[in-house]
N, C-alpha and C positions, 0 to 999 in steps of 0.2 A: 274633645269632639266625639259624639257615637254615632256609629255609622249606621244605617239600615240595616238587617241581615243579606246575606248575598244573593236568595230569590226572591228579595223587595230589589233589590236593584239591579239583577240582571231582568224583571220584568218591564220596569221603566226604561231599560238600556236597550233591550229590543225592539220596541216598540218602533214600527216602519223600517228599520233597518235592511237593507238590502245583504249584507256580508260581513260575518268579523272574522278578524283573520287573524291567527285561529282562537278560536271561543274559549277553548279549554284554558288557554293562557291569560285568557282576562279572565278565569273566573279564578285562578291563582294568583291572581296581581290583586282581584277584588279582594277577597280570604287573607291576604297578607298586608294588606291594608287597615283592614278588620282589627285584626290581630297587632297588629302594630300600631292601632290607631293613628295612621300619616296620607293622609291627601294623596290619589292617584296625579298624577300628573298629564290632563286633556289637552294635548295642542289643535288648535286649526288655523292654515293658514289662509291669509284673505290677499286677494289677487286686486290689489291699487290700480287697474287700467278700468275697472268697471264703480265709481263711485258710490252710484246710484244701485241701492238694494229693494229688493224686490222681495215677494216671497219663496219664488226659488232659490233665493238665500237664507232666505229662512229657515229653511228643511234643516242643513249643519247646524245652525247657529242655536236652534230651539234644542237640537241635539244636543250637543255644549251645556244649553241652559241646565240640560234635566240632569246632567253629568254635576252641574254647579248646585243645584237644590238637593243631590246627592252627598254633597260635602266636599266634591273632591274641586283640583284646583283647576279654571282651564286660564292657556293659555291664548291669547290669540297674535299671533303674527302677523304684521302687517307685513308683504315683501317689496318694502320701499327698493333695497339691493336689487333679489329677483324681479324687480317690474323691468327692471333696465334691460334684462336680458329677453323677458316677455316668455310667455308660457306657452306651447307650442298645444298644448293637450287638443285632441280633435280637432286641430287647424291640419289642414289639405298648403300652408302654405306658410314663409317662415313669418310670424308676427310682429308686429313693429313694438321697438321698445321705446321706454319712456326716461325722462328727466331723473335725476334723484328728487328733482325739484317736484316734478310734477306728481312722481310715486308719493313724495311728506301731504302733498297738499290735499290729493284723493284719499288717501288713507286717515288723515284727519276728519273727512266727512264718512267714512268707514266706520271710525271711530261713534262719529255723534249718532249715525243711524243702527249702528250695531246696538246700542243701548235701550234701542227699543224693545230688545230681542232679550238682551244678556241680563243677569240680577250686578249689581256692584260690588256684591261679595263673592270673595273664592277668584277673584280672576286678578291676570295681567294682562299688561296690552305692549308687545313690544315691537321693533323694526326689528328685519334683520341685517340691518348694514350695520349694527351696533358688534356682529362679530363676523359678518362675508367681508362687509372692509375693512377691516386688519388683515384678512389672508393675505401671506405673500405670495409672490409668482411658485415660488418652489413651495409653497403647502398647496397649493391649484393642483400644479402636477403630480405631488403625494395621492390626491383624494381621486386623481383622476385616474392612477393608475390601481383603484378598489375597485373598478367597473371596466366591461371589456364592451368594444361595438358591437360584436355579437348579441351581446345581454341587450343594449342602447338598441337595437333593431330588432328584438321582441314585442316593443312598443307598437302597438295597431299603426300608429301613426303613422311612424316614421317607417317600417316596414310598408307602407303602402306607398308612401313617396320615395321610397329604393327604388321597390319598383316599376314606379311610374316614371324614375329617373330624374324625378322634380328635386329640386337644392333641398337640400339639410344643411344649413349652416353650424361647424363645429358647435357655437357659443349654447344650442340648441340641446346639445347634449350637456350640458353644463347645467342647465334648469332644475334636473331632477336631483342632481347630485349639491346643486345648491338647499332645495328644499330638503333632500335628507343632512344637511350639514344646521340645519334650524331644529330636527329633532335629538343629534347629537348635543348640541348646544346647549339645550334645554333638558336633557334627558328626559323626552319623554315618554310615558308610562303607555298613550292610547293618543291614535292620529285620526281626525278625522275629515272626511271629503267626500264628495260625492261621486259617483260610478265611475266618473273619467278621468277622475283622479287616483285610481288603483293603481297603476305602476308604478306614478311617482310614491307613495305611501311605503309599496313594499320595497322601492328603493332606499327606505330611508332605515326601512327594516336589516337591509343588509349589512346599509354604511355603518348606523349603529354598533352592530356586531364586530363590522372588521377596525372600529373605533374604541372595542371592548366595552363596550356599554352595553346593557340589558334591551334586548330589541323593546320596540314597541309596537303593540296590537293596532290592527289596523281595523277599525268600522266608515264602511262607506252607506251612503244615503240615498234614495234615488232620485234620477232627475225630475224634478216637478215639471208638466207641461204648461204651455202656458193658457190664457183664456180661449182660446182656437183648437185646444186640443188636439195639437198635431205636432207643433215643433217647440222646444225646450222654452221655457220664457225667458222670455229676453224684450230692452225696452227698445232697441234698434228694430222688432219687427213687431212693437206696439201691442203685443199680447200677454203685456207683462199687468200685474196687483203692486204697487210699489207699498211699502211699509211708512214712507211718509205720505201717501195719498190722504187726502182727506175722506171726512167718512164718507159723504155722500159718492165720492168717486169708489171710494172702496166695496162698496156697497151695490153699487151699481152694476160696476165690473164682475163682483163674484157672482152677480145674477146672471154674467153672459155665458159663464161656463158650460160646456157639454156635462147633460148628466152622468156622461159615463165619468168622470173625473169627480165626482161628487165626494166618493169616498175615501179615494187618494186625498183629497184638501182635508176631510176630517182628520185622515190618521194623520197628516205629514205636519200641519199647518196653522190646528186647535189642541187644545186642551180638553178636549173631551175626552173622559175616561175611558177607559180600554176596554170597561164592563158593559159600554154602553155601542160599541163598534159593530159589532155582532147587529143588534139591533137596526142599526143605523143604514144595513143592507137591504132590509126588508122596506125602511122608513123610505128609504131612494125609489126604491122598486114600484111601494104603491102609492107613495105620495112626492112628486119628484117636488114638486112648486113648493111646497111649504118647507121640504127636507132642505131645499137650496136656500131658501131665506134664514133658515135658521145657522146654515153654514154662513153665510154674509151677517149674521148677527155674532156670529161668534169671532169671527175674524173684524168687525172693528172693535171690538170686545176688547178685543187683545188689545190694538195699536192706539186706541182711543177710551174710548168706553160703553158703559154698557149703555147710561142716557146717550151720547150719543148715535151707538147702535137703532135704537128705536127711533130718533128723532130722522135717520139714516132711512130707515122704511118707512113710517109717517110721510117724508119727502117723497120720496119715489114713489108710491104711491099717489101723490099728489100732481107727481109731472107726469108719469105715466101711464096712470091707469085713470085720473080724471082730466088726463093734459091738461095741468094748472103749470106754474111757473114757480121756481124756487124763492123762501121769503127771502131770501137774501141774494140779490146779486151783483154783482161788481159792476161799476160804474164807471163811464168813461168821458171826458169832454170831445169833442169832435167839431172842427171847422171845415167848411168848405168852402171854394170858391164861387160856388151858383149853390142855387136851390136843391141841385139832385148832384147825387155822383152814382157812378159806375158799379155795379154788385164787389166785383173785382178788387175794385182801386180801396172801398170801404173794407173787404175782408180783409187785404192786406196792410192797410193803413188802421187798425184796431189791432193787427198782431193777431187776427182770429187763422189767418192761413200763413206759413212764411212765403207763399211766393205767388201768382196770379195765374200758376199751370197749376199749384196745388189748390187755390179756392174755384177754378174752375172744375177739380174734379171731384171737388165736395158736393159741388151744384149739380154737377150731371148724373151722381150715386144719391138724389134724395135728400142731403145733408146738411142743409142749408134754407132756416127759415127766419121770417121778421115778423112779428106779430102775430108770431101762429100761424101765418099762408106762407107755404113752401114755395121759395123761391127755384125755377126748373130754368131761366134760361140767364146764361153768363151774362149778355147784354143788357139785363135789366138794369133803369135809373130807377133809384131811391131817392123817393122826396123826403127829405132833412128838413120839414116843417116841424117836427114832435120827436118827443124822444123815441128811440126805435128799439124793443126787446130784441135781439139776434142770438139765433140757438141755432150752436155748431155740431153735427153727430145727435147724441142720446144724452149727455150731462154737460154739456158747457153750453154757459148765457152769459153774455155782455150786454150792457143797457147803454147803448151810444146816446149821449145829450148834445142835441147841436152846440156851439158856441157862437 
């Protein structure tokens, strides 16, 4: 294998990067890699209580990728074991853990949707209850006595919930020192995670060390915001891009973005060359509308393709700028027991709202139309003479056909 020179790859290596800690040491682990022609060793671990990925997972994972088309090895972690304990990072409260069961089952769709992201070569993909559960009670206590509470309450975290006097459950401190026991394990060479994962990283830097193994370099990522521009993405407050979205919704969504985030999605989220970023400030500045389609071309680029990318605007286009209706839409059979039902009872019985407080407040925000005329008042009957186009929000349509 011949590797890149080491300012082709610490150019790629930087790229969005928020911190490597410290630089000088990966650029000695790069050079000696070089020179030894042998694979760095990239771990990242993936946290099994969130399934469902998004692009702000993306940010590590693409990082990883570019670390893999470098030559070198990554691994990825699933923490089937540490799910059980739950990851306390930027929680105000202790988090609830999960099943072994239920950690194999989400990390299995970790698995299928990370591949969207990762190449098939250069990588592993492993648990770590493959060596946390063999620990015994007395190697627990060995590892636990390499870290003091003192150190454990440097944590933003948990130091704010001292004192605020709010619980810290022991098992809590046990997290970080779990996760530096998956770097030991694996020896690895470079950790990667995003902002609010620094502590545990350089915990793992330490355990290493007091395990006599070569520490490992720590590069963290930044938190991507999410389509709202305000709070981290995430899909529990619906402002997330998910990497299995389809194109049309992919598409859609990266159009609702605030421009100020335009250029954060370029570096963090495409493949657009580094030569071209520079540029790409200007391109924002004087032309936001077209600069933003071309980021939404480029991101189903990636997860889809390029005809679909364009067939992606063609659509939207079509719904929203000549309010046409998508060629394709999903279809439903629908009985009733009279001629008309309730706006309510229909939204909920299509599966278009889960409950009749939540399709009552699609209808009072706008959100809720049949036939093209905006439905504005919850009371309304719908006569179920013809099939009936319903469009929920900006990109979902159901075509109810009576039975």
């Amino acid at each position: 294998m011949k590797f890149a020179p080491l300012n082709e790859q610490m150019d790629v290596i930087k790229r969005g990067v928020s911190e490597i800690i410290p630089e000088d040491e990966l650029v000695r682990k790069i050079e000696k890699s070089i020179k030894t022609n042998k694979q760095l060793i990239v771990k990242l671990g993936c946290d099994p209580s969130r399934p469902d990925l998004h692009l702000g997972h993306s940010v590590v994972l693409r990082k990883l990728r570019q670390f893999q088309d470098l030559g070198h090895l990554a691994i990825l972690i699933v923490g089937d074991f540490t799910g059980m304990i739950g990851d306390p990072s930027g929680k105000s409260k202790t988090r609830p853990s999960l099943s072994l069961e239920e950690t194999r089952k989400n990390g299995e769709s970790y698995f299928d949707q990370a591949k969207k992201v990762l190449s098939d070569k250069n990588i592993k993909m492993i648990y770590n209850s493959d060596w946390l559960g063999k620990m015994s009670f007395a190697d627990v206590i060995k590892l636990t006595s390499k870290y003091t509470v003192s150190q454990m309450l440097e944590r933003e975290d948990f130091h704010t919930r001292f004192n605020k006097e709010e619980p810290i459950s022991l098992h809590e401190f046990l997290y970080p020192l779990a996760q530096a026991m998956d770097s030991v394990a694996i020896e690895s060479d470079v950790e990667l995670g995003g902002t609010d994962q620094k502590f545990n990283l350089l915990v793992g830097r330490s355990i290493q060390r007091e395990f006599g193994k070569e520490a490992q370099v720590i590069l963290t990522m930044p938190i991507l915001p999410g389509t709202d521009g305000i709070e981290k993405m995430s899909k529990s407050l619906d402002n997330y891009i998910g990497i299995s979205d389809s194109p049309r919704e992919m598409f859609g969504k990266t159009l609702s973005i605030p421009d100020k985030l335009m250029y954060d999605f370029f570096l963090l989220a495409t493949n657009v060359p580094n030569s071209e970023l520079t540029e790409l400030k200007t391109e924002i500045a004087n032309n936001p509308r077209d600069t933003k389609r071309r980021l939404a071309r480029e991101i189903v680029t990636l997860y889809h393709s390029q005809e679909a990318a364009i067939a992606s605007e063609e659509e939207f286009d079509r719904i929203f700028v000549k309010k046409d209706v998508p060629d394709v839409i999903e279809e439903m059979q629908y009985s009733t027991t009279g001629s008309s039902v309730n706006i309510l009872q229909l939204l909920t019985e299509t599966n278009l709202a889960p409950s009749k407080g939540e399709a009552r407040r699609l209808i009072e925000q706008g959100g809720i139309s049949i036939n093209n005329e905006k439905i504005s008042d919850a009371k309304s009957e719908i006569l179920m003479n013809e099939p009936k186009i319903i469009k929920v929000g900006k990109r979902k349509f159901l075509k109810v056909i009576p039975g």
